[in-house]
MDAnalysis code that builds the backbone (N, CA, C; Angstrom):
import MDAnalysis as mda
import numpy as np

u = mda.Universe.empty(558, n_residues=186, atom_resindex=np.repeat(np.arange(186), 3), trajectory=True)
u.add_TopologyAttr("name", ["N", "CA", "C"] * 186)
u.add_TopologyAttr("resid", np.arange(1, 187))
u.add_TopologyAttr("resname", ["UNK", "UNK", "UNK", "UNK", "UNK", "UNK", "UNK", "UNK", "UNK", "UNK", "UNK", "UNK", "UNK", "UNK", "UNK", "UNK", "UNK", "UNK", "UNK", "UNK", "UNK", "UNK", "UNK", "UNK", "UNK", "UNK", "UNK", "UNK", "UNK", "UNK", "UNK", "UNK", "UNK", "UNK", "UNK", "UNK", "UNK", "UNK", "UNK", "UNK", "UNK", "UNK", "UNK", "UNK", "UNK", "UNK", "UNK", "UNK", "UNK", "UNK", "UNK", "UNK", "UNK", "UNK", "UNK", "UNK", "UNK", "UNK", "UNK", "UNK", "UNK", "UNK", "UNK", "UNK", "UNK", "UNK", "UNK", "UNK", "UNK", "UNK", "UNK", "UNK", "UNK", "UNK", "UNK", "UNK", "UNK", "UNK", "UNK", "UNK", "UNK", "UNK", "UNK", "UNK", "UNK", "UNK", "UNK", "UNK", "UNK", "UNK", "UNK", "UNK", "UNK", "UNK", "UNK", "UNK", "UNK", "UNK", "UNK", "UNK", "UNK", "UNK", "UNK", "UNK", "UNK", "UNK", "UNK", "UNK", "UNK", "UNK", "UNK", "UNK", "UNK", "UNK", "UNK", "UNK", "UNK", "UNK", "UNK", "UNK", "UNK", "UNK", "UNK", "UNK", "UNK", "UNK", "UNK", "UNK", "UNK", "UNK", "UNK", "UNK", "UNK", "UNK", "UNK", "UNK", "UNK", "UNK", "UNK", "UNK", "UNK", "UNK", "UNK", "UNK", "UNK", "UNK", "UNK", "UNK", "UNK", "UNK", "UNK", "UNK", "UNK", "UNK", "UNK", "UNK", "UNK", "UNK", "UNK", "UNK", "UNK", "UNK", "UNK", "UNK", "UNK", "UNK", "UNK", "UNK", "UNK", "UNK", "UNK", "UNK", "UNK", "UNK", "UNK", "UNK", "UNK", "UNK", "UNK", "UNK", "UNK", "UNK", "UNK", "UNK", "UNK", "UNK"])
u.atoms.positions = np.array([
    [8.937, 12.429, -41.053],
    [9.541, 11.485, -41.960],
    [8.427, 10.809, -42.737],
    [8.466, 10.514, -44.196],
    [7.696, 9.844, -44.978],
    [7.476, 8.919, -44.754],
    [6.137, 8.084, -45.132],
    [6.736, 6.540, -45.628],
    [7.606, 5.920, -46.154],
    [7.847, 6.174, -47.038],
    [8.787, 6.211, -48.270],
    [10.243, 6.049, -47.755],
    [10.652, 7.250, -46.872],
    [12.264, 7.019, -46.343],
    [11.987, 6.213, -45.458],
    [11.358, 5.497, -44.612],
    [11.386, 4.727, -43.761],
    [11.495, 3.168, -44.252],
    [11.312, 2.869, -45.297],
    [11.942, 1.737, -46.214],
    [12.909, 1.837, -46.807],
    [13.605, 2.855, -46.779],
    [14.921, 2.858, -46.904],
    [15.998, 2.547, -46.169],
    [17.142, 1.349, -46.738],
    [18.225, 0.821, -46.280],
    [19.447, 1.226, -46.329],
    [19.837, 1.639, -45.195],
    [21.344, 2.728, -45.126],
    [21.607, 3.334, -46.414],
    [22.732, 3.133, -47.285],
    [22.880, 3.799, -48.320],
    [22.104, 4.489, -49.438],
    [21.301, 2.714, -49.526],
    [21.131, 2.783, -50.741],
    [19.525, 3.475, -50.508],
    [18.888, 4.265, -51.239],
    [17.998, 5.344, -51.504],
    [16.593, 4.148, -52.537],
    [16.484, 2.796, -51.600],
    [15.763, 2.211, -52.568],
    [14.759, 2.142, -51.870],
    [13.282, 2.115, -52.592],
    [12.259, 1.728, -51.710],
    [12.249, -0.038, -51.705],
    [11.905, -0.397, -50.152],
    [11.873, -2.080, -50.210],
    [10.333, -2.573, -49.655],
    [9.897, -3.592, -50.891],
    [9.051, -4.327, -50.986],
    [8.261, -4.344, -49.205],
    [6.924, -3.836, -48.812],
    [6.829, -3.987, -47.493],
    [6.643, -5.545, -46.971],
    [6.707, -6.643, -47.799],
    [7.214, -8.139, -47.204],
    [8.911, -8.040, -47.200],
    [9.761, -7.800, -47.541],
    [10.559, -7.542, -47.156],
    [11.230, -6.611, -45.985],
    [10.432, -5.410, -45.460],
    [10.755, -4.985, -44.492],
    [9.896, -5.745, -43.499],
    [8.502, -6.244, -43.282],
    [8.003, -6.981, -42.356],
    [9.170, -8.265, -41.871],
    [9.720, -9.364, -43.086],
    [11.010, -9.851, -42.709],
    [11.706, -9.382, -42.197],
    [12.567, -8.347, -42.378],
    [13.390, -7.840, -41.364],
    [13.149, -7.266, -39.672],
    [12.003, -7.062, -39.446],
    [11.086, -6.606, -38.292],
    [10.973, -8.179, -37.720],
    [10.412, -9.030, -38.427],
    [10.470, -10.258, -37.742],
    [11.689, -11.041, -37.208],
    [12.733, -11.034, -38.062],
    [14.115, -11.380, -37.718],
    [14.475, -10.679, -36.380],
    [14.169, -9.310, -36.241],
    [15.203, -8.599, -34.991],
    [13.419, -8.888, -33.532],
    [12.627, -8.938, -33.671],
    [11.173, -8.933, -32.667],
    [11.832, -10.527, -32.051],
    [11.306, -11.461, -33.102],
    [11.143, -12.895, -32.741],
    [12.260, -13.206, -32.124],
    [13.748, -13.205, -31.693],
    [14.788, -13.457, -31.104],
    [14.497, -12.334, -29.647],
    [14.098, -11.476, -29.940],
    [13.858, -10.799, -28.539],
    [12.972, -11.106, -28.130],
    [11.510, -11.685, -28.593],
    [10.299, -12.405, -28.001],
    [10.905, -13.286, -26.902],
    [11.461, -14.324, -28.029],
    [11.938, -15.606, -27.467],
    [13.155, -15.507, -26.085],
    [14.220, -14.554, -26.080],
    [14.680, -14.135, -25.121],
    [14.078, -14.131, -24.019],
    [13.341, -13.022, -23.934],
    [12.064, -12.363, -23.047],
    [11.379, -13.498, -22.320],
    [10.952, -14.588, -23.546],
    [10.128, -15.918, -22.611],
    [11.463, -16.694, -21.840],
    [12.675, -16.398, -22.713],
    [13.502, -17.705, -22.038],
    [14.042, -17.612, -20.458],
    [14.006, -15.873, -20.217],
    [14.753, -15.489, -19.030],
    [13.488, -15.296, -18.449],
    [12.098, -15.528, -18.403],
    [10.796, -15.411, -17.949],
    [10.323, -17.071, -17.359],
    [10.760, -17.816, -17.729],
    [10.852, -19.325, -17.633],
    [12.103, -19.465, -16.915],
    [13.022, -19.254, -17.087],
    [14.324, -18.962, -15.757],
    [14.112, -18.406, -14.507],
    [13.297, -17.470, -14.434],
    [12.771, -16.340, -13.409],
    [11.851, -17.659, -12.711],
    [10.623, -18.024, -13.156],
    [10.091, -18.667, -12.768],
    [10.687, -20.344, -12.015],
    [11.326, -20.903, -12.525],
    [12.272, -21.871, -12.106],
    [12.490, -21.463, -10.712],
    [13.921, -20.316, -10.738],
    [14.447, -20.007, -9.232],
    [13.639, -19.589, -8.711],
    [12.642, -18.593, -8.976],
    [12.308, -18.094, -8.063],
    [10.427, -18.544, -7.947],
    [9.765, -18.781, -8.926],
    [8.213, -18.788, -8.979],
    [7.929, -20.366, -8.150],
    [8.814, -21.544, -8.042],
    [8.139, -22.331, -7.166],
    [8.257, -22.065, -6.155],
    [9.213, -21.447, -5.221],
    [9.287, -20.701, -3.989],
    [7.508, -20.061, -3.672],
    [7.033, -19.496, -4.622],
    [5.843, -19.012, -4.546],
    [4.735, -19.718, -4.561],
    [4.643, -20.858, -5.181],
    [4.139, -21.735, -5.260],
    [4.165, -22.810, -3.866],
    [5.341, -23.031, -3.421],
    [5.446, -23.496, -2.323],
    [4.993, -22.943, -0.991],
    [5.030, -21.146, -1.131],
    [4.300, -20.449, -0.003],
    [3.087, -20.508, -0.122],
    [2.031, -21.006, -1.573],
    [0.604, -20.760, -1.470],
    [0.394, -21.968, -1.022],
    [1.040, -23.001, -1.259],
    [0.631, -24.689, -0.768],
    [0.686, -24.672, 0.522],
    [1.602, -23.799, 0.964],
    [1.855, -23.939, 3.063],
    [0.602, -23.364, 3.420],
    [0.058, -21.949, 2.626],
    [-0.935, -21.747, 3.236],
    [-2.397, -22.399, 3.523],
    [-2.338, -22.814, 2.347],
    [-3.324, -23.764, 1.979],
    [-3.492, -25.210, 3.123],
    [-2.600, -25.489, 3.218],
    [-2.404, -26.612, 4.394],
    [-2.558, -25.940, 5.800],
    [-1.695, -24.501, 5.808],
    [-1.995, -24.235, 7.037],
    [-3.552, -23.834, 7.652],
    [-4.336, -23.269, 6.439],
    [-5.939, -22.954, 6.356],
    [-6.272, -24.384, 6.796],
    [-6.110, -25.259, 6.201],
    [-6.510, -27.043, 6.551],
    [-6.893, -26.946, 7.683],
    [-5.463, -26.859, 8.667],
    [-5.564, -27.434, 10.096],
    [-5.282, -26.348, 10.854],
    [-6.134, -25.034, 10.537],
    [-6.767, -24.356, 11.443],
    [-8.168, -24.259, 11.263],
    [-8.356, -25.142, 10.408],
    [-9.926, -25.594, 10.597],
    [-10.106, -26.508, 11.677],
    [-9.070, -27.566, 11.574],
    [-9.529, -29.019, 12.223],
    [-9.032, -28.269, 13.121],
    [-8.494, -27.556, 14.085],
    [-7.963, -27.012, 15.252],
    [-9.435, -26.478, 15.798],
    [-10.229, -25.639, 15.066],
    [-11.699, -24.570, 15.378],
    [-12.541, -26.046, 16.023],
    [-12.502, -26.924, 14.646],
    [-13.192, -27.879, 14.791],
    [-12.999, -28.512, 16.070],
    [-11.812, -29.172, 16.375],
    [-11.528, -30.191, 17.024],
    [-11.836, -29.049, 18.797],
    [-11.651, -27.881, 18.847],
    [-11.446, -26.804, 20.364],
    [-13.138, -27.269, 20.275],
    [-14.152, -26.700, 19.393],
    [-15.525, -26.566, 19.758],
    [-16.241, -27.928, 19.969],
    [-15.257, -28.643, 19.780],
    [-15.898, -30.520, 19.830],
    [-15.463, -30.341, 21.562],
    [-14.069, -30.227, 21.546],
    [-14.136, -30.715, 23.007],
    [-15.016, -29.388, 23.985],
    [-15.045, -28.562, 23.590],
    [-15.953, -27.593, 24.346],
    [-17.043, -27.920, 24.532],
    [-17.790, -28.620, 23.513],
    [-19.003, -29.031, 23.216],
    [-19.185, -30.458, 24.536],
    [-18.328, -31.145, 24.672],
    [-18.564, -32.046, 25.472],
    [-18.417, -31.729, 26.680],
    [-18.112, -30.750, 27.823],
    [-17.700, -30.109, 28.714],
    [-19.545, -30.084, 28.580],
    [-19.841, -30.852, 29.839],
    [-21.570, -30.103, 30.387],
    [-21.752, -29.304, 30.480],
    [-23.075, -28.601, 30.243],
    [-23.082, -27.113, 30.527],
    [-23.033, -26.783, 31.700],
    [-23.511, -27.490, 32.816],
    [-23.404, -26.915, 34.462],
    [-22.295, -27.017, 34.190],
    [-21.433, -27.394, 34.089],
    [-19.724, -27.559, 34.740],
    [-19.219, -26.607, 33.421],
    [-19.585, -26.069, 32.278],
    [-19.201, -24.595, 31.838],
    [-18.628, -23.904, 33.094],
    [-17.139, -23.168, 32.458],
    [-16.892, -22.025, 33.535],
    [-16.757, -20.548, 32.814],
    [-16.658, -19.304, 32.662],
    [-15.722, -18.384, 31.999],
    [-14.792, -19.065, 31.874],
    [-13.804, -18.709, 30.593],
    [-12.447, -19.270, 30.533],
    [-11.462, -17.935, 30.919],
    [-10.276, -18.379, 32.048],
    [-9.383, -17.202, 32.438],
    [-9.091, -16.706, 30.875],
    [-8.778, -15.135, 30.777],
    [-7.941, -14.774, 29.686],
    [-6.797, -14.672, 29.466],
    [-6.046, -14.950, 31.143],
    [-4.933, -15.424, 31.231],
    [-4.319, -16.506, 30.271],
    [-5.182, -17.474, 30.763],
    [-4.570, -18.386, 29.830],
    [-5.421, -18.491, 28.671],
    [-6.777, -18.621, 28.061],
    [-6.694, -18.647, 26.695],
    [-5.957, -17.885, 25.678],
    [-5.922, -16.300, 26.157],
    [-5.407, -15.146, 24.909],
    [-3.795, -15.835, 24.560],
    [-3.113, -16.256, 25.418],
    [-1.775, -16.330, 25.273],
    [-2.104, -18.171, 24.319],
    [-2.859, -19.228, 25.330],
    [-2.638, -19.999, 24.127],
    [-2.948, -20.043, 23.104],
    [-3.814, -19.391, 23.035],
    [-4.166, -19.026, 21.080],
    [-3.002, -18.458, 20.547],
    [-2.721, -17.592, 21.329],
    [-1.821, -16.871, 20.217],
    [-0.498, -17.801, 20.085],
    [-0.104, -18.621, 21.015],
    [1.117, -19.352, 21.234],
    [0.916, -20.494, 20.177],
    [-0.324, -21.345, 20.361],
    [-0.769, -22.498, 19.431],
    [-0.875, -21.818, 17.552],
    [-0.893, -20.837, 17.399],
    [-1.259, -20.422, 15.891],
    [0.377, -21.289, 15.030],
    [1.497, -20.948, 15.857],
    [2.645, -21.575, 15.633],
    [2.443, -23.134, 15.387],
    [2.006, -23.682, 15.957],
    [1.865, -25.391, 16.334],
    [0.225, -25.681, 15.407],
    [-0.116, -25.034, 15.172],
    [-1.550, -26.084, 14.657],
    [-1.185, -27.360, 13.460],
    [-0.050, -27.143, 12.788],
    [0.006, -27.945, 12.183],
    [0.705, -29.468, 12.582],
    [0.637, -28.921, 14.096],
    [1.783, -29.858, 14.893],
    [0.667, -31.210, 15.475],
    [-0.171, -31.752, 14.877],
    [-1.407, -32.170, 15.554],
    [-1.030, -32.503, 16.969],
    [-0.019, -33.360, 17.754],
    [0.327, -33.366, 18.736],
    [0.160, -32.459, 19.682],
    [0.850, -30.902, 19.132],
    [0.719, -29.989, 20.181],
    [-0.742, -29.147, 19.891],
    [-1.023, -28.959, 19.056],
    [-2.430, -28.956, 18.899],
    [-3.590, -29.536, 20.271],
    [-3.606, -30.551, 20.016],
    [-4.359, -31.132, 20.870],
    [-3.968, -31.071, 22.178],
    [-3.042, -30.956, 22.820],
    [-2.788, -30.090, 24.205],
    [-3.368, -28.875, 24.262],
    [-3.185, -27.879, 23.426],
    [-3.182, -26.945, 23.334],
    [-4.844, -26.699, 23.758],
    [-5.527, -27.465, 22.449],
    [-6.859, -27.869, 22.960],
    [-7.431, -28.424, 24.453],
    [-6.535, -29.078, 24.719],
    [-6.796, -29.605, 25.908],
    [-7.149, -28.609, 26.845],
    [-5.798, -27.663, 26.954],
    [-5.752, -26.946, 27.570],
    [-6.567, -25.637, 28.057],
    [-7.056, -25.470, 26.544],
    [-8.190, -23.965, 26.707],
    [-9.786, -24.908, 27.031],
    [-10.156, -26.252, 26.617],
    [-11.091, -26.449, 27.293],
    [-10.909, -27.131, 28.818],
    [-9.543, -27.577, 29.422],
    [-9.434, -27.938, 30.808],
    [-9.786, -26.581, 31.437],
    [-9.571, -25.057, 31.005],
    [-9.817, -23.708, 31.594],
    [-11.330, -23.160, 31.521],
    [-12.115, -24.067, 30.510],
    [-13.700, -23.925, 30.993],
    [-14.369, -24.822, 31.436],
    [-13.529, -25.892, 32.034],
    [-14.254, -26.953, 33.134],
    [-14.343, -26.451, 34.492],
    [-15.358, -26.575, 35.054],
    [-15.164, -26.294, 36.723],
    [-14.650, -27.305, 37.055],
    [-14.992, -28.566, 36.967],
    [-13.527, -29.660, 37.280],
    [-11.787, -29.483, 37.127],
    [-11.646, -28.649, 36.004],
    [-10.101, -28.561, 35.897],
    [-10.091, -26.812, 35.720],
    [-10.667, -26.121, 36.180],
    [-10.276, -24.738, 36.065],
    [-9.604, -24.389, 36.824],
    [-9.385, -24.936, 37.755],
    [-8.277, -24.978, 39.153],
    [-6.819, -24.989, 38.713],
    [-6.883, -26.552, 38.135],
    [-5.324, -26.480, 38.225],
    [-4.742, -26.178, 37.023],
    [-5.408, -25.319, 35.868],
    [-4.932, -24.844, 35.071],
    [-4.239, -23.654, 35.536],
    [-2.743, -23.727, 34.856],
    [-1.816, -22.613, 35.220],
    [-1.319, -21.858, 34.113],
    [-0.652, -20.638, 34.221],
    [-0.440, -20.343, 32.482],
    [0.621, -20.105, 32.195],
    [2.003, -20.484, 33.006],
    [2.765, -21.202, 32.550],
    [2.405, -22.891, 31.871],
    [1.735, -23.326, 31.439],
    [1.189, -24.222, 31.043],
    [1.324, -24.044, 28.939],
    [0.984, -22.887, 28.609],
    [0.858, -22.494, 27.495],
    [2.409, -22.093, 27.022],
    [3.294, -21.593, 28.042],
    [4.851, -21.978, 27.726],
    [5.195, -22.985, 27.148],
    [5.091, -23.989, 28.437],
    [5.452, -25.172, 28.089],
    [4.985, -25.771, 26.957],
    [3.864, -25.586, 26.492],
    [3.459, -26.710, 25.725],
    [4.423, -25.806, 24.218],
    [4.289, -24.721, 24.214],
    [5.013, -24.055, 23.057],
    [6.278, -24.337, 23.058],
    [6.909, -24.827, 23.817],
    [8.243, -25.326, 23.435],
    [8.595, -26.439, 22.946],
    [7.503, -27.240, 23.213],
    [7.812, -28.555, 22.846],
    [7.438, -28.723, 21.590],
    [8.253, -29.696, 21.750],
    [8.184, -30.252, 20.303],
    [7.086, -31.667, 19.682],
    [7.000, -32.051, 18.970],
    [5.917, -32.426, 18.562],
    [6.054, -34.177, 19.088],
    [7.963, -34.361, 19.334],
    [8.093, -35.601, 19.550],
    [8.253, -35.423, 21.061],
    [8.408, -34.379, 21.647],
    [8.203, -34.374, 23.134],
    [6.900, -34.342, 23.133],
    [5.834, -34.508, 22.642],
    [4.516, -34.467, 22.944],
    [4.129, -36.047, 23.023],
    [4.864, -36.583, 22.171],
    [4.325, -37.738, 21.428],
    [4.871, -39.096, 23.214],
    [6.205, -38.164, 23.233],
    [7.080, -39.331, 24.399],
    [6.440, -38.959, 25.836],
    [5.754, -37.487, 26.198],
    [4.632, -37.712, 27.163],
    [3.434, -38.769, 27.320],
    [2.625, -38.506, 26.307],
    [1.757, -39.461, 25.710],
    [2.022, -41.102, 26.107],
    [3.384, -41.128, 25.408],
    [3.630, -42.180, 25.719],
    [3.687, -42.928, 27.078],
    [4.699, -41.873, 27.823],
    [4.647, -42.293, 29.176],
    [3.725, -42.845, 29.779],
    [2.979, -41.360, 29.777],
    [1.482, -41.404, 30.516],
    [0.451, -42.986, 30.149],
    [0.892, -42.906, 28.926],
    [0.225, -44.551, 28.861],
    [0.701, -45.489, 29.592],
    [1.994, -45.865, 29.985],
    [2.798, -46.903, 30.370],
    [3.905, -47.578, 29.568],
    [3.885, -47.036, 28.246],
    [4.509, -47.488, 27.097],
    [6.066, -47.068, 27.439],
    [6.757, -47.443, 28.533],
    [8.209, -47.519, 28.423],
    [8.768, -48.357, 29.309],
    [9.876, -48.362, 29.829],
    [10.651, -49.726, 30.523],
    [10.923, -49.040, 31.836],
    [10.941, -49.450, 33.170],
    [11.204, -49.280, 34.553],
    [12.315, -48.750, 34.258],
    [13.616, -49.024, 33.887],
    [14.528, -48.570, 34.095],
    [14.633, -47.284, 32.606],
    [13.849, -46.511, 32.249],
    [13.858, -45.539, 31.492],
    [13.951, -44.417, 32.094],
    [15.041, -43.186, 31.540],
    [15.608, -42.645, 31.903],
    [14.915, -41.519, 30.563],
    [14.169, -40.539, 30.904],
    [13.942, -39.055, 30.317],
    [14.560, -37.737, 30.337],
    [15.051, -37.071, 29.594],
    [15.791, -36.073, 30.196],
    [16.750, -35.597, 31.410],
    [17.466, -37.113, 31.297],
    [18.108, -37.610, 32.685],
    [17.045, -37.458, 34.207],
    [16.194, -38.271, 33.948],
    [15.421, -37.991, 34.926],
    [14.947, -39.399, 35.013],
    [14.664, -40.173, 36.242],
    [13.783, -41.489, 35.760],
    [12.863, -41.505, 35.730],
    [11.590, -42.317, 35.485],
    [10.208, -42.005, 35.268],
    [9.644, -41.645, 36.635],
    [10.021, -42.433, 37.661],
    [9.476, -41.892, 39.200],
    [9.655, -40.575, 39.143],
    [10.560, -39.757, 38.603],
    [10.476, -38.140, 39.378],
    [10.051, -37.146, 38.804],
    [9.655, -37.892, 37.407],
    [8.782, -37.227, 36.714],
    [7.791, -37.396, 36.602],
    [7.183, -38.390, 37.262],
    [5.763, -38.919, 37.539],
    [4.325, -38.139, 37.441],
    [4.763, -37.500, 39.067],
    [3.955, -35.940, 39.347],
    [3.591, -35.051, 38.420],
    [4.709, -34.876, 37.869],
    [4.639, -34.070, 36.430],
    [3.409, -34.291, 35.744],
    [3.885, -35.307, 35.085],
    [2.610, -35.975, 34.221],
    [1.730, -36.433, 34.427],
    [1.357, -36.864, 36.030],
    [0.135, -36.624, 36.889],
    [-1.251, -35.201, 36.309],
    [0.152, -34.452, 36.728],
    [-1.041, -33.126, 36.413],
    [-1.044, -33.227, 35.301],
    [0.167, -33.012, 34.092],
    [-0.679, -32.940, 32.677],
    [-1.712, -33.660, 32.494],
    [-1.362, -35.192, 32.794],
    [-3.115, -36.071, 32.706],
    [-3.909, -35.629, 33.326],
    [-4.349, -35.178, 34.427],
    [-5.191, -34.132, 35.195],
    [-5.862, -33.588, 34.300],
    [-5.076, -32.619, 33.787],
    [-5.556, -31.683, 33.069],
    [-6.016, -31.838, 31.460],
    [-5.835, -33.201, 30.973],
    [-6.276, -33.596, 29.835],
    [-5.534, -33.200, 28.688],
    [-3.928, -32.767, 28.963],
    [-3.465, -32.018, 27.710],
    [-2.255, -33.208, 27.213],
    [-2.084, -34.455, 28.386],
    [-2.118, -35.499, 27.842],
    [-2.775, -36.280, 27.961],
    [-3.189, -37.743, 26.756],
    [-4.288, -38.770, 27.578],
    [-4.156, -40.010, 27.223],
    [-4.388, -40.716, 28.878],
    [-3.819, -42.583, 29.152],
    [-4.864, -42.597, 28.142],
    [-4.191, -43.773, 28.140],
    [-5.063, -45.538, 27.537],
    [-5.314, -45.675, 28.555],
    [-4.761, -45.733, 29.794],
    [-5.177, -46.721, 30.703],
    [-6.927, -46.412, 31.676],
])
């Protein structure tokens, strides 16, 4: 096909001015440009802050698996070196992998911590158990917080936990304080 017929308009056999066919090219482009951006800006709406919101989680979650590295090699670091033990792999492999869930949980975090350096103390390598790394994965961040609490003294004689009164859960939280994965004020 020529140049020539390609400026030609249905019938009529005329050649048209090439600013006049560039007008017409612009009329039918620029409404489909603008389309193109409008359902591209729609797209983004429903669906692109979703994406945006998954890079921010990560970003936070990178945060505080720093302060988690940080905060395990601080308390490791204070553990004397004579009283260094091997740590069972019993229980570290499983709480790492159990805590990756919780790091952002600072509460259970810091049990968690507790827990893998109470397993390289020769003072507490004993009564570390690994059902221990269960438990702490179930809980929740405000069951961490209402141990804590206990263990401080921070509730009333006649307080009642999980239908339980504080006497019979005492023991309990004996050993967690033991074991440093909760810790008194007192």
């Amino acid at each position: 096909m020529s140049d020539k017929s390609k400026n030609n308009i249905g019938l009529i056999n005329a050649e048209m001015p090439e600013c006049v066919d560039k007008a017409l090219t612009n009329l039918t482009e620029q409404p489909t440009k603008a389309i193109d951006s409008t359902v591209s800006d729609i797209w983004f709406l429903v669906f692109g802050g979703i994406g945006h919101m998954a890079e921010k989680r990560k970003l936070r979650y990178a945060v505080e698996l720093e302060n988690y590295n940080r905060e395990l090699h601080e308390k490791i670091e204070a553990i004397p070196n004579e009283k260094r033990v091997e740590p069972d792999i019993q229980i570290v492999a499983p709480a790492l992998e159990a805590s990756k869930y919780c790091v952002e949980k600072e509460e259970l975090r810091e049990m968690f911590v507790n827990l893998i350096a109470s397993s390289m103390s020769s003072d507490k390598a004993v009564k570390v158990h690994p059902i221990f790394t269960d438990i702490i994965g179930k809980l929740s961040s405000t069951d961490a917080l209402l141990f804590k609490s206990i263990a401080n003294g921070d509730y009333d004689d006649e307080c009642v936990i999980f239908g339980a009164s504080i006497e019979r859960i005492s023991f309990s939280l004996a050993i967690l304080e033991q074991l440093g994965l909760i810790v008194s004020k007192r």
